[in-house]
Legacy VTK file of the C-alpha trace (Angstrom):
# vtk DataFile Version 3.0
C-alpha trace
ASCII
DATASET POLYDATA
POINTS 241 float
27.981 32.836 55.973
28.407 32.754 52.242
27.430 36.475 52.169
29.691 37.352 55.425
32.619 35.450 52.905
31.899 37.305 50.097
32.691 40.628 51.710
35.446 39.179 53.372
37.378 38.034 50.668
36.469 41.468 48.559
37.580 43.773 51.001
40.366 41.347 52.302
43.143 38.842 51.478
42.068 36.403 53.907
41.096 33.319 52.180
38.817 30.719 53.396
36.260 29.272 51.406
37.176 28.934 47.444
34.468 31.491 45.900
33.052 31.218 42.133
29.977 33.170 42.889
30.918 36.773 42.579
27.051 37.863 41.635
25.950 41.758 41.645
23.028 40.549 44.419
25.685 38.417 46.257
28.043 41.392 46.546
24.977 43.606 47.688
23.846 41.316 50.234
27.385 41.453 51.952
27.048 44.732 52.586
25.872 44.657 56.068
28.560 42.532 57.390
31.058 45.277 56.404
31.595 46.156 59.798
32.101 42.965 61.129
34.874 42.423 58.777
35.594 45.766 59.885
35.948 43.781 63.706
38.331 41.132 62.264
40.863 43.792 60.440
40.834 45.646 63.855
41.820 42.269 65.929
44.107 41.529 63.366
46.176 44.890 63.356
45.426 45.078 66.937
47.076 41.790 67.698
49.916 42.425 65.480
50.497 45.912 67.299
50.400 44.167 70.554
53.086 41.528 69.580
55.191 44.051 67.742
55.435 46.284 70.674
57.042 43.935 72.835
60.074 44.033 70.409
59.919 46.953 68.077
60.532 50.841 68.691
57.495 53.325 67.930
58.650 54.445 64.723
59.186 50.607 63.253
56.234 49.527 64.665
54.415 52.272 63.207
55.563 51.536 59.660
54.693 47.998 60.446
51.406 48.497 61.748
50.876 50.615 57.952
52.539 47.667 55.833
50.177 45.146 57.602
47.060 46.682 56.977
47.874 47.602 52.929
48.891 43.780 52.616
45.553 42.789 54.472
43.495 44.905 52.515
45.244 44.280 49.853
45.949 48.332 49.160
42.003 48.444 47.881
41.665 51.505 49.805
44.452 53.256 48.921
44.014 52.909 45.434
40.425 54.400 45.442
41.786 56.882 47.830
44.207 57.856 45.143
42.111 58.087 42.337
39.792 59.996 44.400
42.118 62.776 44.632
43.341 62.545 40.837
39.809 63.079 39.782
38.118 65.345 42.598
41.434 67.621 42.594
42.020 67.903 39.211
39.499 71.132 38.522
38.099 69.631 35.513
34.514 68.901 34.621
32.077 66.333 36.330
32.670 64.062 33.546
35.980 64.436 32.890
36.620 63.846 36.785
35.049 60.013 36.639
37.181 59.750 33.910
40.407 60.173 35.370
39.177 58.302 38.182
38.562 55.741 35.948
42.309 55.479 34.615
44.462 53.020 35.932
47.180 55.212 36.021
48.122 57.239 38.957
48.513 61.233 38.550
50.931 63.974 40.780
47.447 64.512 43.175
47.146 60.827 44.458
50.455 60.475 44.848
50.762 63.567 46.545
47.891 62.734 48.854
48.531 59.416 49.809
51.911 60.345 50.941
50.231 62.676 53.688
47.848 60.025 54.262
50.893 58.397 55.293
52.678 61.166 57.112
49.843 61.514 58.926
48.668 57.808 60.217
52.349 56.968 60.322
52.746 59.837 63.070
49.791 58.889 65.105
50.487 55.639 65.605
54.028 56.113 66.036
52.996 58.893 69.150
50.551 56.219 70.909
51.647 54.342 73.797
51.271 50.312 73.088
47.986 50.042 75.281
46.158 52.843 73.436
47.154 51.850 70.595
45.814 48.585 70.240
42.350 49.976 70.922
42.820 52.601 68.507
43.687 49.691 65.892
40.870 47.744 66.873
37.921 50.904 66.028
39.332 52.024 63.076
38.845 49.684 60.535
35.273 49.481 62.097
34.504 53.346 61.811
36.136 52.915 58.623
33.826 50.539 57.298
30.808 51.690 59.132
30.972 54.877 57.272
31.037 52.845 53.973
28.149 51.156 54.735
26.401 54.774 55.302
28.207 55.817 51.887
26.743 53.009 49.832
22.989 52.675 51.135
22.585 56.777 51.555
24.125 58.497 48.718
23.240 58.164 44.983
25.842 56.098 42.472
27.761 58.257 40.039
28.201 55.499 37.024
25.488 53.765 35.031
27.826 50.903 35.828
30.672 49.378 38.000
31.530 46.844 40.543
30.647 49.680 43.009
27.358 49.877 41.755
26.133 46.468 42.451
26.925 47.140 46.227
24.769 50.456 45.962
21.790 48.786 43.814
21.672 45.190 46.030
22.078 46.191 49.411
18.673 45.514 50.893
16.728 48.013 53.600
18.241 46.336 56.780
21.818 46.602 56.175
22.357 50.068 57.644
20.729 48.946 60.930
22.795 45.789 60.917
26.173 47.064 60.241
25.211 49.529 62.917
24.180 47.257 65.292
27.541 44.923 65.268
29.687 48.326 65.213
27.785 49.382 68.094
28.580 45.952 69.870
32.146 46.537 68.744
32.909 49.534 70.113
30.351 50.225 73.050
32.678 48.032 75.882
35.661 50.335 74.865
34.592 53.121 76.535
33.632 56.842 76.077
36.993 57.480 74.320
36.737 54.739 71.702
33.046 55.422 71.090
34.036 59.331 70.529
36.587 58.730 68.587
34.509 55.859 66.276
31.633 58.544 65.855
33.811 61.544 65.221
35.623 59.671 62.499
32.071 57.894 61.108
30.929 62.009 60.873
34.076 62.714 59.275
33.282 59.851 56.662
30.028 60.903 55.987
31.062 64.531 55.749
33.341 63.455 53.084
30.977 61.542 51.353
28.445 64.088 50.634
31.498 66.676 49.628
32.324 63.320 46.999
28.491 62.835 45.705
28.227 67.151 45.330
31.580 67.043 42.928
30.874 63.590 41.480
27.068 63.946 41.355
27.360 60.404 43.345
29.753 58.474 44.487
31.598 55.481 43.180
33.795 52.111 44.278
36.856 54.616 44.425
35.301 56.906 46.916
34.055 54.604 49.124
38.025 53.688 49.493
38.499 57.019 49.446
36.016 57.492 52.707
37.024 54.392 54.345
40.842 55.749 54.382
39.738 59.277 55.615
37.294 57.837 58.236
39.661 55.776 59.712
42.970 58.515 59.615
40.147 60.652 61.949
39.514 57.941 64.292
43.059 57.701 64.983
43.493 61.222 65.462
40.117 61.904 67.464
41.353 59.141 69.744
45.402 60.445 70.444
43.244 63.904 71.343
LINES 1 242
241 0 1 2 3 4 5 6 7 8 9 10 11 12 13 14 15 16 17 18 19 20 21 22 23 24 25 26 27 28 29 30 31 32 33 34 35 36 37 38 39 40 41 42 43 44 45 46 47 48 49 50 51 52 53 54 55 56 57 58 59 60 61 62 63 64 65 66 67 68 69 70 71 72 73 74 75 76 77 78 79 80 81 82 83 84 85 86 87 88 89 90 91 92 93 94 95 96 97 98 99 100 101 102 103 104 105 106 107 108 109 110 111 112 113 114 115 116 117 118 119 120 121 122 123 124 125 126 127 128 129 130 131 132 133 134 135 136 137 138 139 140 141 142 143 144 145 146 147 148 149 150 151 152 153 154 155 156 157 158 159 160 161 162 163 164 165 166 167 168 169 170 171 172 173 174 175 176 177 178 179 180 181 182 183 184 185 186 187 188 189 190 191 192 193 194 195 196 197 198 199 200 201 202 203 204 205 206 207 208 209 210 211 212 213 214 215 216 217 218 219 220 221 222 223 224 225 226 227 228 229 230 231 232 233 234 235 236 237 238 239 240
């Protein structure tokens, strides 16, 4: 539990159990209970869309639905997402690219690309009807976080250091089959839809994350945000298809 907590409270807001322990090992080991964290983000949002639709048009609950998750995940995401794109898009050297990852500050090409990010899941949930789209909620923050599981315990780290790194160095042998296993569990009773749709989007992560670790030379905390965001922006478009 202290390990399921651990992840929780990194990738999340949600605050249960006061934490001092915030070891490399300890952050490693939570690793394989992304996805299940991945299963209470998706009840959460898919909860909230349900209740929201009984009052709310489309395009509020839409922009909801968006606001909800950022203040669950407390925009982690997006900001690796962003600095993802400063870096990657910027045309400069390997090195130079970690660099500008690096900086706190946020340049034209993440701003640019999170507002499409946006666009884009702001229109697909907006065009779901309410009964789709609370499945839809539900598998992708678990796609999402499936596909940073794969990120972290299949593709070298870029940095010599990082908080990202101690997720990439701890995580022991079993955690891909684990986090597998529970977003299997997850998403199986769904239905051939959701289970296209989760798989599509996990390809599309992993597909992204080898484009990352080719540029990069490996990948780093900001790209597995980066992944997560695009992994789940496919789910939700795999599934409207």
């Amino acid at each position: 539990m202290k390990d399921f907590f651990t992840g929780l409270q990194f990738l999340t807001r949600i605050r249960i159990v006061e934490q001092t322990d915030w070891s490399p090992d300890s952050f490693g080991r939570s690793v394989k209970y992304f996805t299940l964290i991945g299963v209470v983000i998706g009840l959460l949002l898919a909860g909230l869309a349900y209740v929201f639709a009984q009052f709310l048009p489309s395009h509020v609950l839409a922009a909801a639905i968006i606001i909800a998750e950022i203040i669950l995940t407390g925009g982690l995401h997006c900001d690796g997402f962003m600095d993802t794109a400063d870096g990657v898009f910027s045309g400069r050297s390997r090195e130079r690219m970690l660099e500008i990852m690096k900086d706190s500050r946020v340049g034209a090409n993440g701003v640019v690309a999170f507002g499409l990010l946006l666009l884009l899941k702001y229109s697909l949930i907006a065009d779901m009807a309410p009964a789709m789209l609370t499945t839809a909620l539900f598998l992708m923050p678990v796609a999402g976080r499936m596909a940073m599981v794969i990120s972290i315990t299949s593709f070298p780290y870029a940095r010599p250091d990082g908080m990202g790194k101690a997720f990439a160095q701890y995580a022991g042998r079993t955690t891909l089959v684990i986090a597998g296993v529970i977003a299997l569990i997850a998403i199986i009773p769904f239905g051939m839809q959701a289970a296209i749709s989760a798989g599509s989007a996990v390809l599309a992560g992993v597909l992204s994350a080898r484009y990352f670790a080719k540029v990069l030379g490996g990948l780093t905390g900001d790209t597995y945000g980066a992944i997560t965001e695009i992994t789940e922006l496919v789910a939700l478009l795999v599934f409207i298809i």
